[in-house]
C-alpha positions in Angstrom: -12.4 28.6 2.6 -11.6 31.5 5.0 -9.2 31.6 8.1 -12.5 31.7 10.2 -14.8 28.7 8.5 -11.5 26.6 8.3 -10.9 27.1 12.4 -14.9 25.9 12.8 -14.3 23.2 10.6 -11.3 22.0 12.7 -12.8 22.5 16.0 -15.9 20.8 14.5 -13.9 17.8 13.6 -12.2 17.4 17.4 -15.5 18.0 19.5 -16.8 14.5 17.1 -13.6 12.9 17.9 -13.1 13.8 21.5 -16.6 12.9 21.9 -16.2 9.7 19.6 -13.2 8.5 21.9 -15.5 9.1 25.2 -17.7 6.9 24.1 -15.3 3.9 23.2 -13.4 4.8 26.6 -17.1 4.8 28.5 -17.9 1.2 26.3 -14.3 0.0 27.3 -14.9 0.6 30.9 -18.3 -0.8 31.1 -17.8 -3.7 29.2 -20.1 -5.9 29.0 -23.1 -3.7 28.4 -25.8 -6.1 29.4 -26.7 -8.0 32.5 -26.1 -5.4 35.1 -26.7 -6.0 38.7 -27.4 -4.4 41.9 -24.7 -4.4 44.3 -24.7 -7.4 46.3 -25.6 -6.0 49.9 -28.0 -3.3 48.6 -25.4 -0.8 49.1 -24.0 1.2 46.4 -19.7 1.0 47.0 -17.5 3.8 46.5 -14.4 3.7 44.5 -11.6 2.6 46.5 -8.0 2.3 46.8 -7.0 -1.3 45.6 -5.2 -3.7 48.1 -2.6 -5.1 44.9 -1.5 -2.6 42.3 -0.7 -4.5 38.7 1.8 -2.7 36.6 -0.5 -4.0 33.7 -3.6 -2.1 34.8 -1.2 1.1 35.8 -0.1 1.4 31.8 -3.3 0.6 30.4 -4.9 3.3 32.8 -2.7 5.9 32.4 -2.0 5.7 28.5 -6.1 4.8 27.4 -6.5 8.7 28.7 -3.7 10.1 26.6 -6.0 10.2 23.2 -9.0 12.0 25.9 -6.6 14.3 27.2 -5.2 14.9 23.7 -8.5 15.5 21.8 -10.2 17.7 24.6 -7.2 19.8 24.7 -7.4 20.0 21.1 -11.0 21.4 21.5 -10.5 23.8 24.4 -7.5 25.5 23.2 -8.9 28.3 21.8 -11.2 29.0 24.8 -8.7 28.5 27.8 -4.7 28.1 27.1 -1.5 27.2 29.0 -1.7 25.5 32.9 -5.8 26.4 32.6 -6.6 24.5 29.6 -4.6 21.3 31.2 -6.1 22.0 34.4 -9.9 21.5 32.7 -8.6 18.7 30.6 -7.5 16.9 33.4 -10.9 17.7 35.7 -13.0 16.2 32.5 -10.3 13.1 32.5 -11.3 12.8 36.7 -14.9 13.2 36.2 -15.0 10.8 33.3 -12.9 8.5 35.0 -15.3 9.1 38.8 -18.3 8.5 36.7 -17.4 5.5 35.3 -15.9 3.6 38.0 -19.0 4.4 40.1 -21.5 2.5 37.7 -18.5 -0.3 37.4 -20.6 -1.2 40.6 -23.2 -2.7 38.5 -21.1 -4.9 36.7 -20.4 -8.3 37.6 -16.4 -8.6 38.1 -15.7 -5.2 37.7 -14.3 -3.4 41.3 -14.2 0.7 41.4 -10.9 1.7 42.1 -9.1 5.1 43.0 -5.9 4.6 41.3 -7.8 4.3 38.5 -9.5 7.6 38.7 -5.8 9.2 39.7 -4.2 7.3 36.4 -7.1 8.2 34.5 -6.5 12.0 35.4 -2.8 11.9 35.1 -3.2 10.4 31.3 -5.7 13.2 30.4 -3.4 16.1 31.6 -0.2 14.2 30.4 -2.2 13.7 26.8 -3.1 18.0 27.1 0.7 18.5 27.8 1.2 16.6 24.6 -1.6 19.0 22.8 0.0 21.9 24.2 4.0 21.0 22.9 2.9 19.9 19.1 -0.2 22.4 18.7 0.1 26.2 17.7 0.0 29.2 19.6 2.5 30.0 22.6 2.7 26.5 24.4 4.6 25.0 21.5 8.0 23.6 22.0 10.0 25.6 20.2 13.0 23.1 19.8 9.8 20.9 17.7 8.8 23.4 16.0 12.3 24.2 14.5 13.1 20.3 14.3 10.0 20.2 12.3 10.5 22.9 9.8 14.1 21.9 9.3 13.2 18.5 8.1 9.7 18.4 6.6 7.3 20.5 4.9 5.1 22.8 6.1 1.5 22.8 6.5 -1.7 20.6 8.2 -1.6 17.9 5.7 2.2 17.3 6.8 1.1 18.0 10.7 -1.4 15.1 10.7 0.5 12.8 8.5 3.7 12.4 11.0 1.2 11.0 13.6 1.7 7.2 11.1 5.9 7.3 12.1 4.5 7.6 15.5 1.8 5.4 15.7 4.5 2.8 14.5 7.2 3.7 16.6 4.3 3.5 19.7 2.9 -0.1 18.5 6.7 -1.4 18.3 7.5 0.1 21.6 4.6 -0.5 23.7 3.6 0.1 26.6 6.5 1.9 27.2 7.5 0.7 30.3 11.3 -0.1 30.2 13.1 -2.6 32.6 16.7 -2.8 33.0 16.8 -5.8 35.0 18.6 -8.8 33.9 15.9 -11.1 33.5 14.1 -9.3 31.6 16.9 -7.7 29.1 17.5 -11.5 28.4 14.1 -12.1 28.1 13.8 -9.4 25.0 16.6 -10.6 23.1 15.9 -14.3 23.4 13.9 -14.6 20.0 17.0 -13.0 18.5 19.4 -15.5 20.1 17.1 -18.6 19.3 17.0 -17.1 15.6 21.3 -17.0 15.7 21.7 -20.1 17.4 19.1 -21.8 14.9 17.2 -22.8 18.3 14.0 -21.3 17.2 12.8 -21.8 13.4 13.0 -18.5 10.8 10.1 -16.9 10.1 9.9 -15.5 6.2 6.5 -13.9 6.5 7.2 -12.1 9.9 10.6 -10.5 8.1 8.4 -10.1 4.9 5.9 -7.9 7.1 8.3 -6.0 8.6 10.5 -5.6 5.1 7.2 -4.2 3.5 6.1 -1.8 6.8 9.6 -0.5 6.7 9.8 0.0 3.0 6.2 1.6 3.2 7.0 3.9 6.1 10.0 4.9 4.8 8.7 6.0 1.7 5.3 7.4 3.2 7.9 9.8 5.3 9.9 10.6 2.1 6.7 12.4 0.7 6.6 14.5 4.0 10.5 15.7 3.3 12.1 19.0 2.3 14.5 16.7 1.1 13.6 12.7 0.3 17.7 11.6 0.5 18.7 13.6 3.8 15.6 11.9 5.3 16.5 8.2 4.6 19.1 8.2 7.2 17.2 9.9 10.0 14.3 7.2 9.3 17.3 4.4 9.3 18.6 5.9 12.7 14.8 5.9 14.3 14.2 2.5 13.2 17.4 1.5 14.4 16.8 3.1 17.9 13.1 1.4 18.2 14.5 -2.0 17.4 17.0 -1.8 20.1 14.5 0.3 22.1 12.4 -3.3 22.3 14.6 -5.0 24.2 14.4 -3.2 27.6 10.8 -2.4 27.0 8.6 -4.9 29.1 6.6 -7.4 27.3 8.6 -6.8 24.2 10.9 -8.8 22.2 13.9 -8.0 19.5 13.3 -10.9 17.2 16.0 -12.3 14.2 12.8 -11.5 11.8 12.5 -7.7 12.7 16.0 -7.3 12.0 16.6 -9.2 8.4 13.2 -7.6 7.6 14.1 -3.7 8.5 17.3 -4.2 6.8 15.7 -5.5 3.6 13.2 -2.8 3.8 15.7 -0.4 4.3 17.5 -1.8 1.4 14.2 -1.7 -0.8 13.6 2.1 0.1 16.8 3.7 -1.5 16.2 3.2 -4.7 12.1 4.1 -4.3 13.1 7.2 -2.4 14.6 8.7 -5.5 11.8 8.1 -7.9 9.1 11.2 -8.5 6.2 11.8 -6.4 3.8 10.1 -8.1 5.5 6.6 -8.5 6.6 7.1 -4.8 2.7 7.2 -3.2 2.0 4.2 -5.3 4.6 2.1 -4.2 4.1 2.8 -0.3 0.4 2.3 -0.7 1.6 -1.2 -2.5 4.1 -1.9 0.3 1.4 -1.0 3.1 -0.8 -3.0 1.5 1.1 -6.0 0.9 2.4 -5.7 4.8 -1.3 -6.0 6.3 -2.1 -8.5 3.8 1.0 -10.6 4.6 1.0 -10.3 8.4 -3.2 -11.2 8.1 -2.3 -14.3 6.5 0.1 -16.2 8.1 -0.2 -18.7 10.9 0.2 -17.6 14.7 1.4 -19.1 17.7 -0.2 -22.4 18.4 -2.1 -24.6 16.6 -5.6 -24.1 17.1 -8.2 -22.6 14.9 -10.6 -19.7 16.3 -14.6 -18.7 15.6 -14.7 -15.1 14.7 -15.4 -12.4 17.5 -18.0 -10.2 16.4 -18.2 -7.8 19.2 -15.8 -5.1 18.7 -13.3 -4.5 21.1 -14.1 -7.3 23.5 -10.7 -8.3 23.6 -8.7 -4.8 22.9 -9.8 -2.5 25.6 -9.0 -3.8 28.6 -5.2 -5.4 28.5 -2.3 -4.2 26.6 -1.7 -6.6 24.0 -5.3 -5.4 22.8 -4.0 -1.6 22.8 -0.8 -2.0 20.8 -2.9 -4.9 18.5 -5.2 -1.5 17.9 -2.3 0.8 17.4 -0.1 -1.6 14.8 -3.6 -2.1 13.1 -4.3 1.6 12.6 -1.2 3.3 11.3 -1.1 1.3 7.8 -4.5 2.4 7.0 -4.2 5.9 8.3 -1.1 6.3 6.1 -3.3 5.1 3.3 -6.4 7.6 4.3 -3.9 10.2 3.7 -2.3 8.9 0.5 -5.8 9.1 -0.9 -6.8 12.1 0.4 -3.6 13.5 -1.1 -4.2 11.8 -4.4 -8.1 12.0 -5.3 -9.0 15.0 -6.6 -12.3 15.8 -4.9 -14.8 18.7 -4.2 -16.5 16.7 -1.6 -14.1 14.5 0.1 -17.3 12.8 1.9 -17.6 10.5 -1.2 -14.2 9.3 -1.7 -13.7 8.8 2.3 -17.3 6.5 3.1 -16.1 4.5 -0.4 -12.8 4.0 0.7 -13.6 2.9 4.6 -16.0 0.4 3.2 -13.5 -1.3 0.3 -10.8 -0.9 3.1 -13.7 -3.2 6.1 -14.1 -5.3 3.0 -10.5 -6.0 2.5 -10.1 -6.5 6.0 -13.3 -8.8 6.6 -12.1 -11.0 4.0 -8.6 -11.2 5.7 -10.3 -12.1 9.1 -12.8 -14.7 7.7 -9.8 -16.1 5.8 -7.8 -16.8 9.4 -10.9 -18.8 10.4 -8.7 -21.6 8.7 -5.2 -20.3 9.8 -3.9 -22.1 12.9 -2.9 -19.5 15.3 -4.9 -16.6 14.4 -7.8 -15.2 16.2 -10.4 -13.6 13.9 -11.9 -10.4 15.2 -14.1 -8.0 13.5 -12.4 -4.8 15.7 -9.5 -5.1 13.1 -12.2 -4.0 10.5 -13.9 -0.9 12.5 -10.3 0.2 13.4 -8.8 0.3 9.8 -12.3 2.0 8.4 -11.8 4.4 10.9 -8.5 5.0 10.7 -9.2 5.2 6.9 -11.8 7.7 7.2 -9.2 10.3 10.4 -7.2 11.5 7.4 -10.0 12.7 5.0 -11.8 14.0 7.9 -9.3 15.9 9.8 -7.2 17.3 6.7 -10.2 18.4 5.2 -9.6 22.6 4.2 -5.7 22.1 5.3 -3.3 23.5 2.6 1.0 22.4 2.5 3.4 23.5 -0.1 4.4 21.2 -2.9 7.2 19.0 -2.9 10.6 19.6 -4.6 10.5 20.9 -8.6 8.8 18.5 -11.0 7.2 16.6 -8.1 3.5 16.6 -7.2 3.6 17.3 -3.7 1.0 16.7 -0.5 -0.1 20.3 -1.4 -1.6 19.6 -5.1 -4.9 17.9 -4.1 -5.2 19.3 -0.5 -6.9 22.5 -1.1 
């Protein structure tokens, strides 16, 4: 493939995806899409500025538009650049946003709002500034660009598969929103005092899910290294930090579980660190898969059983437990995407991708009709769509991308992605 056919095909691959995530935002917003009605009055009400401001709807505003912002960026860089390109970005997040809140007058419940336009913009133009930093060409930080090449490999492949540390790191730690007060520092380590003083019961599948995610991550970022030893103690310093990150994050918790389970992970990934390429991909796609299959069968909260919700995304797109449920879902099965995509030798990846999202909706379909009969758990056929999807990102967006191999005697990322 040429430099020029290779730009298409990645410009081609953002305009679906930018468009893609429109959509979900527009279906998010106007949710639900039936039974519509005409303003009462007759009169058709502009967006306004709301009386009470939740901090709840400010997150979910503001960071729903970072994915837009990021993806349109992604597609206008090469025709506008620098303060221009964020400028555009962020009129397309405002006239989205405008749009949208003017036919949330039709719905029943729903109430335009201003700040919501305003958050809406600011996320788009924040998610462009993220674009700009990570993404070639003159905007890019140069302290991440040398960060990056000190510690990992170059090439696409290697660019695309550090978004699954991140994604992980983002579903631990959000919605971001930090809160020193007293109240609510104590509130984020009481699981961990409970678990101490033996107040609260031990959970061995939640430390079993987060022993197997850590052993999994930590091995899926050894295959991204220059150098799979120096980067074990980086990735024990990041989780480190995120665990203790949780506490002053709002509406998260640092539980007795998370830490037993990252130190047994941790424990689990030293001795698969130093093993060769090969046997290293297997056992994080083992780990990964073990962790979504473990945390998808055990019993929740509460005792009561629950029917399974067939329309996707009823319950994900409009609060924030629903975001980072979407975010913790996606990452395992992204990392996966990637692993096969690095793995399968393949002269039309199209095949291997559409076979792999539908084994990967089976797996999880059978998990989520299994929790039909697992107090606590709330079935949901989004969990299905979003690992498919997330699946398919990797095959889809490395497609053409070429990285150099891993250390001598290894099979690195680069073998099968060319």
């Amino acid at each position: 493939m040429d430099r020029e056919s290779g730009a298409g095909g990645d410009d081609g691959s953002l305009k679906v995806l930018a468009a893609v995530y429109t959509a979900l935002l527009a279906y998010g917003t106007l949710y639900p899409l039936w039974d519509w009605r005409w303003p009462a009055g007759g009169a058709w009400p502009l967006p306004s500025w709301p009386e009470q401001v939740s901090r709840a709807d400010v997150v979910t505003n503001l960071f729903v538009y970072l994915p837009f912002g990021f993806l349109w960026a992604g597609v206008f860089h090469r025709r506008s650049r620098g303060a221009v390109g964020l400028a555009a970005v962020g009129l397309l997040g405002v006239a989205l946003s405008l749009g949208l809140e003017f036919l949330q007058a039709f719905v029943p419940g729903r109430v335009p709002s201003l700040l919501d336009v305003a958050l809406n913009g600011a996320g788009s133009v924040a998610g462009g500034g993220v674009a700009v930093l990570l993404g070639p060409g003159p905007g890019r930080s140069r302290w991440f660009a040398a960060w990056r090449g000190r510690w990992f490999l170059p090439g696409r492949a290697v660019d695309v598969a550090l978004a699954v540390p991140a994604l992980w790191a983002l579903g631990q730690l959000f919605p971001l929103v930090p809160s020193v007060d007293v109240g609510s520092l104590r509130a984020g380590l009481r699981p961990l005092y409970h678990g101490l003083t033996g107040a609260a019961p031990f959970s061995p599948g939640a430390a079993a899910v987060y022993a197997l995610q850590v052993a999994g991550l930590g091995g899926f970022v050894s295959l991204l290294a220059r150098s799979a030893g120096r980067i074990q103690w980086v990735f024990a310093g990041c989780v480190a930090a995120v665990l203790v990150l949780k506490v002053p994050v709002v509406s998260r918790q640092l539980s007795l579980e998370a830490v037993i389970g990252a130190v047994a992970g941790y424990c689990v990934l030293l001795p698969v660190a130093r093993v060769r390429y090969r046997l290293r991909a297997a056992a994080v796609a083992g780990f990964l898969v073990a962790a979504v299959v473990v945390d998808g069968l055990r019993s929740g909260p509460g005792g009561a059983f629950s029917p399974m919700v067939w329309v996707p995304f009823q319950a994900h797109v409009t609060n924030l437990q629903g975001l980072a449920d979407v975010i913790t879902g996606a990452w395992p099965w992204f990392a996966l995407g990637w692993l096969g995509r690095a793995g399968i030798p393949a002269r039309d990846p199209a095949v291997p991708a559409v076979l792999g999202a539908a084994g990967t909706a089976a797996i999880v379909l059978g998990i989520e009709f299994a929790q039909r009969a697992i107090p606590g758990r709330t079935p949901d056929v989004t969990d299905a769509v979003v690992a498919a999807a997330a699946w398919v990102l990797p095959w889809w967006v490395v497609t053409g991308g070429k990285t150099e191999t891993g250390p001598p005697g290894s099979c690195g990322p680069g073998d099968r992605l060319s």
